[in-house]
C-alpha positions as CSV (number, residue, x, y, z in Angstrom):
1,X,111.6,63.1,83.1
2,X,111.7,63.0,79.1
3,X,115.2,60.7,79.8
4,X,116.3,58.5,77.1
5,X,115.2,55.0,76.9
6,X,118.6,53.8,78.7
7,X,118.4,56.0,82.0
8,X,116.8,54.4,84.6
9,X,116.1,55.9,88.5
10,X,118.3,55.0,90.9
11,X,115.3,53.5,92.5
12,X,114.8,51.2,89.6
13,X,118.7,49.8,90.0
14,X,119.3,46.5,91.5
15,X,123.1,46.6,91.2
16,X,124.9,42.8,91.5
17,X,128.4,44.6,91.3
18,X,130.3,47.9,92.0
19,X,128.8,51.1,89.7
20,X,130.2,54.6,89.1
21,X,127.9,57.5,89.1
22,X,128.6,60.6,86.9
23,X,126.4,63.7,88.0
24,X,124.0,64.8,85.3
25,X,124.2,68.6,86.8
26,X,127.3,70.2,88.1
27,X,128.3,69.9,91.7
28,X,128.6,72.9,93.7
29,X,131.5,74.0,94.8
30,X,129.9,74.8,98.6
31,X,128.6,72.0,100.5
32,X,125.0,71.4,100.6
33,X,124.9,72.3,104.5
34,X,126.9,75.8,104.0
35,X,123.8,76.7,101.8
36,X,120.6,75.2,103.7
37,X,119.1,72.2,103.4
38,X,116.7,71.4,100.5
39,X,113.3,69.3,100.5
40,X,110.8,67.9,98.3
41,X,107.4,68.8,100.1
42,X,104.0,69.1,99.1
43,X,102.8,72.8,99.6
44,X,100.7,75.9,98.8
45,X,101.7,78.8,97.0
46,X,99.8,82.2,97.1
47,X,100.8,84.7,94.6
48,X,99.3,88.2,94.9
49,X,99.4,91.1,92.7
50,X,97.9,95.1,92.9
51,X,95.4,95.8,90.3
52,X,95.9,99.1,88.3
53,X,99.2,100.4,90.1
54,X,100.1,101.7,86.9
55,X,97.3,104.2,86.5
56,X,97.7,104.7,90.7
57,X,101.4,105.9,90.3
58,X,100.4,107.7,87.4
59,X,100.2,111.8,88.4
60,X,101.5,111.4,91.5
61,X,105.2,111.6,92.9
62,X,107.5,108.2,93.0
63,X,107.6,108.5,96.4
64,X,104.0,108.8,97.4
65,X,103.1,105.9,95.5
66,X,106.0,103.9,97.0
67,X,104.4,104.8,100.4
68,X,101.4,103.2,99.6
69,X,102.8,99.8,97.9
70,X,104.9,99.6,100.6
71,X,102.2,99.6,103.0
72,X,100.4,97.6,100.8
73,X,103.5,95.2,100.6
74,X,103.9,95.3,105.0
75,X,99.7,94.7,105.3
76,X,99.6,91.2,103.1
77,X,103.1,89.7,104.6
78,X,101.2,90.2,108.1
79,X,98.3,88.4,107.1
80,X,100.2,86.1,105.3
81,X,102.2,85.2,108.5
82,X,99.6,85.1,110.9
83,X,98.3,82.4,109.2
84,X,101.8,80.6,108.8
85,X,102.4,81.2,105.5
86,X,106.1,82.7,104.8
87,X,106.9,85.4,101.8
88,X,109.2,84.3,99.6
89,X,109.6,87.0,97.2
90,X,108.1,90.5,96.5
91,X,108.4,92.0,93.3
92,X,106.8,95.8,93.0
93,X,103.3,94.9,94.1
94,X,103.9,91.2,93.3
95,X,103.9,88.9,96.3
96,X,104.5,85.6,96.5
97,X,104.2,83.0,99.5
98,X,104.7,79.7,100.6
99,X,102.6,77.6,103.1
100,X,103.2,74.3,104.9
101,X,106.7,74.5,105.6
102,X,107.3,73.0,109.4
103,X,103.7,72.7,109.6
104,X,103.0,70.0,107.1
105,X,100.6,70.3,103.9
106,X,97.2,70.1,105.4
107,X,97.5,72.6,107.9
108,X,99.5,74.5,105.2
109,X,96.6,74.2,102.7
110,X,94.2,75.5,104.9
111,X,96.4,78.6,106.3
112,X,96.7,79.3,102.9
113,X,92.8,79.3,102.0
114,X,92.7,81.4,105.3
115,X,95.0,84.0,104.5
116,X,92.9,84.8,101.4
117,X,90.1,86.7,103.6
118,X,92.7,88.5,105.7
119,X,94.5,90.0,102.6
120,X,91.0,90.9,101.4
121,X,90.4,92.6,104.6
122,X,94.2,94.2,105.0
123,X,93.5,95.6,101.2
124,X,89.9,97.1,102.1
125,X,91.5,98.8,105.5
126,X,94.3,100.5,103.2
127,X,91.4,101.3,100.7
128,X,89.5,103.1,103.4
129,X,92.7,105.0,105.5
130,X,93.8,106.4,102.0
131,X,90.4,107.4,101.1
132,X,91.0,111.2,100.7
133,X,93.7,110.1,98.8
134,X,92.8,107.6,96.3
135,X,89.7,108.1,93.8
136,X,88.5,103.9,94.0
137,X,89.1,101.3,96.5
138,X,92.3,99.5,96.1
139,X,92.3,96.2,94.1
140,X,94.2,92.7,94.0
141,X,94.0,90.0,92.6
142,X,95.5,86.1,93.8
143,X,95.9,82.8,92.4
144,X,96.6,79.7,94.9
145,X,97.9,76.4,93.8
146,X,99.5,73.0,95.7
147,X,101.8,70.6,94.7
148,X,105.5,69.5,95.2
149,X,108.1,71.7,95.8
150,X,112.0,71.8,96.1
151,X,112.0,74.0,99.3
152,X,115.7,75.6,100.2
153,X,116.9,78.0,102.6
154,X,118.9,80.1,101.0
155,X,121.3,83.1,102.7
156,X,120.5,86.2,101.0
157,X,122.2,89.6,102.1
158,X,123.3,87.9,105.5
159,X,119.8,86.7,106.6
160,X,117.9,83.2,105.2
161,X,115.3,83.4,102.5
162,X,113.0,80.4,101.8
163,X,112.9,79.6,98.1
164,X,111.1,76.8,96.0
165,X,110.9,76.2,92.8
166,X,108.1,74.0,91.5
167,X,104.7,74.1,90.0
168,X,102.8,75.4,93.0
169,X,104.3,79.4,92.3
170,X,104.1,79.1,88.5
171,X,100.4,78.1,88.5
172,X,99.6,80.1,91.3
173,X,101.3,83.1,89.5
174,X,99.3,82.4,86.1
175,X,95.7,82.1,88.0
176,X,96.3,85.4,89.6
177,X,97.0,86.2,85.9
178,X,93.8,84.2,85.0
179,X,91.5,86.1,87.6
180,X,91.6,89.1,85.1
181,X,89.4,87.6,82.4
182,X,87.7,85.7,84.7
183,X,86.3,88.9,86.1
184,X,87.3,87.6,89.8
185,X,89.7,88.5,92.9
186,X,91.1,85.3,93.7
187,X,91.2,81.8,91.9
188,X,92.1,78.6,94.2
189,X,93.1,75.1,92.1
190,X,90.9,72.3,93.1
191,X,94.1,70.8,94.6
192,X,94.2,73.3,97.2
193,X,90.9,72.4,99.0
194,X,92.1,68.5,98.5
195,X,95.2,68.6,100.0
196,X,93.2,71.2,102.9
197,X,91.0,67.9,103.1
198,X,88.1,70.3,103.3
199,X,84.8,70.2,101.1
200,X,85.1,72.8,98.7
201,X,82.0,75.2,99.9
202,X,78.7,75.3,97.5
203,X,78.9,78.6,95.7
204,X,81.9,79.1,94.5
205,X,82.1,79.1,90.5
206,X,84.1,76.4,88.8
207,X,86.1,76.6,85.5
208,X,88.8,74.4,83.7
209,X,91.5,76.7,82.7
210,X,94.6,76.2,80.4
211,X,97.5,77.1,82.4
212,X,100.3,77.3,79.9
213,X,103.7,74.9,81.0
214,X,100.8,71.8,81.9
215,X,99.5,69.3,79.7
216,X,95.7,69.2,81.8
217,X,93.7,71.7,82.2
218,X,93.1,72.7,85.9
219,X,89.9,72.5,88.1
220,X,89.7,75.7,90.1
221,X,87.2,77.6,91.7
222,X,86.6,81.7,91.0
223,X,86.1,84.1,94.0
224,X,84.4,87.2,93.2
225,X,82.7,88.8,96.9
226,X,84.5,88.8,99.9
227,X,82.0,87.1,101.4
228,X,83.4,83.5,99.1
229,X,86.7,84.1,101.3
230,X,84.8,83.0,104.8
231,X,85.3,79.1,104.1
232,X,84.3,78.5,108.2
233,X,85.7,75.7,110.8
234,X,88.0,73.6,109.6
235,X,88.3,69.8,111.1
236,X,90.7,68.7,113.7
237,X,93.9,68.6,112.5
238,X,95.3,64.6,113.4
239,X,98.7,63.8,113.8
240,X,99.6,62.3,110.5
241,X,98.0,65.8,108.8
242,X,100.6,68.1,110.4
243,X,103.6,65.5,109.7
244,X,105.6,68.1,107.6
């Protein structure tokens, strides 16, 4: 926590007489139930991103190239969702998601490693209905990542909007970065198939890449054919795997 040498966690506290407590950060002025209630949880963040929308919106009209990231945009939040993941933000072509929220971590892990074959799949059947259209198949790329997260529902323009803030979207964000050099569509951390409590399938390419904010490198493995993105049956979920 980089403290100094006299702060201790409250955990580490045995007090033997009254204490007073000054908050480190400011208090709001709202109380915490008027704004949602906030969680630490362990989940999985997806962060996608259209390849080459630059040179796509280039010689056409604003509009017709909003039409097609906004289809784009509607096609990956479905697939997302049906496999209970929840979109958090979307910036241009930028997409990130959240799974594991209500359904706990492992079954979030693996809905995550699920969604990445029906994004591939909702990208190719945009490729091929704007094929008079478009001079090359669509591309994306994705990075996935797991870890703890502060998860809050926040009210945005009259309706809740999940946020979290943690390492799972920043690393997920910079191996979608990361799948550029590495010549590959998606990249998945090592962490993702642990917390999925799945065996990572035989295959798949592995690197150890520098993600810049972390100390460690991180194991992850490269997905370059759609074919990767069919990971199979998954084992029975048991009760203490979908405890949220």
């Amino acid at each position: 926590m980089k403290a100094p040498a006299h702060v201790r966690l409250a955990c580490q506290l045995r007090p033997s007489a009254d204490i007073e407590v000054v908050p480190l950060v400011p208090v709001a002025e709202r109380p915490l139930h008027a704004q949602g209630e906030s969680r630490e949880m362990l989940v999985t963040a997806m962060f996608l991103d259209l390849r080459e929308s630059t040179r796509f919106a280039a010689g056409r009209l604003p509009f017709d190239a909003l039409y097609v990231v906004e289809h784009y945009v509607r096609l990956v939040t479905a697939a997302i969702e049906a496999n209970g993941g929840v979109v958090t933000g979307v910036a241009g072509d930028g997409v990130m998601s959240l799974f594991g929220v209500g359904v706990g971590p492992v079954a979030g892990a693996r809905g995550a490693i699920r969604a990445i074959g029906a994004v591939w799949d909702a990208v190719d059947a945009l490729s091929s209905d704007l094929a008079g259209e478009i001079d090359r198949p669509l591309r994306f790329g994705a990075g996935l990542h797991a870890s703890h997260c502060a998860v809050r529902s926040i009210p945005m323009l009259g309706a809740p909007s999940l946020q979290f803030l943690g390492d799972a979207g920043n690393v997920a964000s910079r191996l979608e970065a990361a799948t550029k050099a590495q010549k590959c569509v998606c990249i998945i951390s090592e962490a993702v198939f642990e917390l999925a409590e799945t065996p990572i399938p035989e295959g798949l390419a592995r690197e150890q890449l520098a993600v810049r904010g972390l100390d460690d490198h991180v194991a992850v493995r490269l997905l370059r054919e759609r074919g990767e993105a069919d990971f199979g049956e998954f084992a029975p979920l048991t009760e203490s795997m979908t405890a949220a």
